[in-house]
C-alpha positions, 0 to 999 in steps of 0.5 A: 944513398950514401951513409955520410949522408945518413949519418949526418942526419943522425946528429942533433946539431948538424940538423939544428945547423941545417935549421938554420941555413933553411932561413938564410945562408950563413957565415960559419960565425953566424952559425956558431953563434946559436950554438953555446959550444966552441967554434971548433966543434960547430966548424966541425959539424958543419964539416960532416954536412958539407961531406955529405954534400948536405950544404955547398960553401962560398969563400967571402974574404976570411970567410966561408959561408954556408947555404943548403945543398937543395938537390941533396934533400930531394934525392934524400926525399925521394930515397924515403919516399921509394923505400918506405912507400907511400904516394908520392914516391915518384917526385920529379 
C-alpha cells in the first residue's frame, strides 16, 4: 500500500472531507463551505486525496467536483484486514 494513501488518511480534515463525499459528491465550494478555514487550504486537502486516489474529479464548467475513489477504500479494507487479521481477510 502506498504511503500517500496512509498519509491522507492521517489528517483530521481530509477524513472529514471523505465524510462528506460518502453523502454526495461534491464542488470543492460545497466543500469548502464546512469548513471554516480559506478555500486554499480545503483545495489543498483535497489535493492530498485526489493524490492518493482517495477521490477521482469531474470538471463541470468553472468547476471540479468531487466523488470517492470506492476502489481505493476496498483495496485499503483489504490491506487492514490481511495485515491485521481477522475474518474476513479475504473480501472479494
Amino acid at each position: 500500500m502506498d504511503d500517500s494513501l496512509l498519509c491522507a488518511l492521517a489528517g483530521p480534515t481530509r477524513r472529514r472531507n471523505l465524510e462528506l463525499l460518502t453523502r454526495e459528491d461534491r464542488t470543492a465550494c460545497e466543500v469548502a463551505e464546512q469548513f471554516p478555514m480559506a478555500f486554499a487550504s480545503v483545495s489543498h486537502h483535497l489535493g492530498v486525496l485526489k493524490a492518493a486516489d482517495l477521490v477521482a474529479t469531474e470538471r463541470e464548467g468553472q468547476f471540479i467536483r468531487y466523488r470517492l475513489n470506492t476502489t481505493v477504500f476496498q483495496e485499503v479494507v483489504r490491506y487492514f484486514m490481511t495485515r491485521f487479521g481477522g475474518k474476513g481477510a479475504d473480501l472479494a
